[in-house]
Backbone as CSV, one residue per row, in Angstrom:
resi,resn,N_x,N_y,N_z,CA_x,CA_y,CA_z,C_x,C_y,C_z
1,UNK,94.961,84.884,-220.417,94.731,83.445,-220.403,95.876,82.742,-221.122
2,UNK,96.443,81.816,-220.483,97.687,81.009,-220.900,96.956,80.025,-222.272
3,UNK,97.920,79.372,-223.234,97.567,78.711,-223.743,96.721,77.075,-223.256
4,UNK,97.547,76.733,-222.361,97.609,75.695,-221.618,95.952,74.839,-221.742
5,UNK,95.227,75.868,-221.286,93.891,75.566,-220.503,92.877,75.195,-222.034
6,UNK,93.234,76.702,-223.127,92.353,76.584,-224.089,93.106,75.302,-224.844
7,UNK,94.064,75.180,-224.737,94.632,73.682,-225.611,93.647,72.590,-225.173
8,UNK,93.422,72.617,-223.644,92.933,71.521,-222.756,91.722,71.157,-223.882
9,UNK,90.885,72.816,-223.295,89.145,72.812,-224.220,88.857,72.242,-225.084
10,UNK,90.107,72.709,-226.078,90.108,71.730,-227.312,90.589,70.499,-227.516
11,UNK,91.412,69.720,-226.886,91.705,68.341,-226.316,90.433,67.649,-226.112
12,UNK,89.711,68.079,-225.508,88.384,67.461,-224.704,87.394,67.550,-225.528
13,UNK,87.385,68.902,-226.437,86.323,68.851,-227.497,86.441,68.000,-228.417
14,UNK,87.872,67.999,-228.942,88.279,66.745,-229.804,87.848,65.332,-229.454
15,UNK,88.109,64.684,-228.412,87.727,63.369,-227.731,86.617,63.405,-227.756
16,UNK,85.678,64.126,-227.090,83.978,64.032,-227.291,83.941,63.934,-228.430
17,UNK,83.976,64.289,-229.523,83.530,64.572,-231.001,84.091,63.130,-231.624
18,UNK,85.326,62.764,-231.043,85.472,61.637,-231.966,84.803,60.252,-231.308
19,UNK,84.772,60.500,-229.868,84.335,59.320,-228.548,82.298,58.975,-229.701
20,UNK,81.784,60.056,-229.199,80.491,59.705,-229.790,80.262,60.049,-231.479
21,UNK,80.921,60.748,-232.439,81.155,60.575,-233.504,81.912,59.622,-234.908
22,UNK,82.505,58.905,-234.132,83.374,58.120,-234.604,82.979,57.556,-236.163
23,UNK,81.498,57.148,-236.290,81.132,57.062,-237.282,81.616,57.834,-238.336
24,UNK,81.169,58.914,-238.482,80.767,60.056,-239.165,82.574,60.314,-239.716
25,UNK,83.100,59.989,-238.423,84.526,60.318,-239.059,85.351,59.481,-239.756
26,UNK,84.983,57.980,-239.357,85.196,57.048,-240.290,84.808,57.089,-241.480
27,UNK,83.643,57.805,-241.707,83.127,57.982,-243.020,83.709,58.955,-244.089
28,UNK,84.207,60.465,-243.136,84.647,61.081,-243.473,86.035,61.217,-243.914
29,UNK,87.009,59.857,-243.878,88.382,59.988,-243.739,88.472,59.909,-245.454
30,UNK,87.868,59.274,-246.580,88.147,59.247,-247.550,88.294,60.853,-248.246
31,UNK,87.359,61.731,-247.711,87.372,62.849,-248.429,88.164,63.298,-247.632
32,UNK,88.453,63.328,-246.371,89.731,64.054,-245.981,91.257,63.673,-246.627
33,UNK,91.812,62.586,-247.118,92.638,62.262,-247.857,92.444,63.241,-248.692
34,UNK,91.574,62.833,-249.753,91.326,63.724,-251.221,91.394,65.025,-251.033
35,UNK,90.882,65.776,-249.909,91.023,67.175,-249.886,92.500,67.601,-249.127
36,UNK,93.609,66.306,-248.558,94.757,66.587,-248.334,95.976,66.871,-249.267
37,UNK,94.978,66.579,-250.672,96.434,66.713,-251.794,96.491,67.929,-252.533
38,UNK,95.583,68.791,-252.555,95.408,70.059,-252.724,96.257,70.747,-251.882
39,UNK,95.834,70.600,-250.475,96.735,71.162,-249.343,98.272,70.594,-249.497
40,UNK,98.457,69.521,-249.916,100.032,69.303,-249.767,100.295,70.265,-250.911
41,UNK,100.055,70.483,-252.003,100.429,70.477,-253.167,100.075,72.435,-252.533
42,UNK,99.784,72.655,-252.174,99.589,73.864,-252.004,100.643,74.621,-250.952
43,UNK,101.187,73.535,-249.797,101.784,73.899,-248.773,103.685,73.681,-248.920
44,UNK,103.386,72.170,-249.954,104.785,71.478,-249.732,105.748,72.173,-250.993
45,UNK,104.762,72.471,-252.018,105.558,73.078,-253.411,105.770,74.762,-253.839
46,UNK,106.308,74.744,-252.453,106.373,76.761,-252.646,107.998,76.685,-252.963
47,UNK,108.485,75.453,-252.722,110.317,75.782,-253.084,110.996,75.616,-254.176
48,UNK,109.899,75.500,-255.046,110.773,74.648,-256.671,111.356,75.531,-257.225
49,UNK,111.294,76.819,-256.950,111.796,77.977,-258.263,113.589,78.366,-257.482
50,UNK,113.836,77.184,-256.452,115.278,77.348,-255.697,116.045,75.954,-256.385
51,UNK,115.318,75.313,-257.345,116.198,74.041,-257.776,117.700,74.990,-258.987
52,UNK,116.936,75.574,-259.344,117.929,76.751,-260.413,118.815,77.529,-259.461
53,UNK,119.450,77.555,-258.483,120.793,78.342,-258.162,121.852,78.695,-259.062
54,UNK,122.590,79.531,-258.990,123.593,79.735,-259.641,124.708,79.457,-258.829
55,UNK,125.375,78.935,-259.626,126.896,78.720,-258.574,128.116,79.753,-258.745
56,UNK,128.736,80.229,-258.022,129.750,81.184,-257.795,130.506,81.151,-259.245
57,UNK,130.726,80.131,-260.139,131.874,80.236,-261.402,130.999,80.444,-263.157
58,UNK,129.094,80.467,-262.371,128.942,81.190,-263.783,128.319,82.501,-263.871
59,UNK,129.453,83.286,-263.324,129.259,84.932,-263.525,130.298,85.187,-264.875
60,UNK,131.405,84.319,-264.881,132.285,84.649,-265.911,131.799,84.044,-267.411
């Protein structure tokens, strides 16, 4: 099975869910923020321990 079709499924499941849910998700957008900064902070800050490079002239 190609991706194509199950993308569709879920395209369509998405739209139904938000078409007659809409409420629920309006309601829900505040805690989705709040539970997005965990995830950033979890996803976006894996590179900080690369701010310390060494540069080629302090080996001597």
């Amino acid at each position: 099975m190609t991706k194509a079709p199950l993308l569709a499924i879920y395209a369509l499941a998405a739209a139904f869910l938000l078409y007659w849910h809409w409420r629920h998700v309006l309601d829900a957008l505040p805690f989705l923020v709040v539970l997005a900064c965990p995830l950033m902070h979890l996803f976006m800050h894996h590179n900080h321990g690369s701010h310390h490079e060494r540069r080629p002239n302090d080996d001597v």
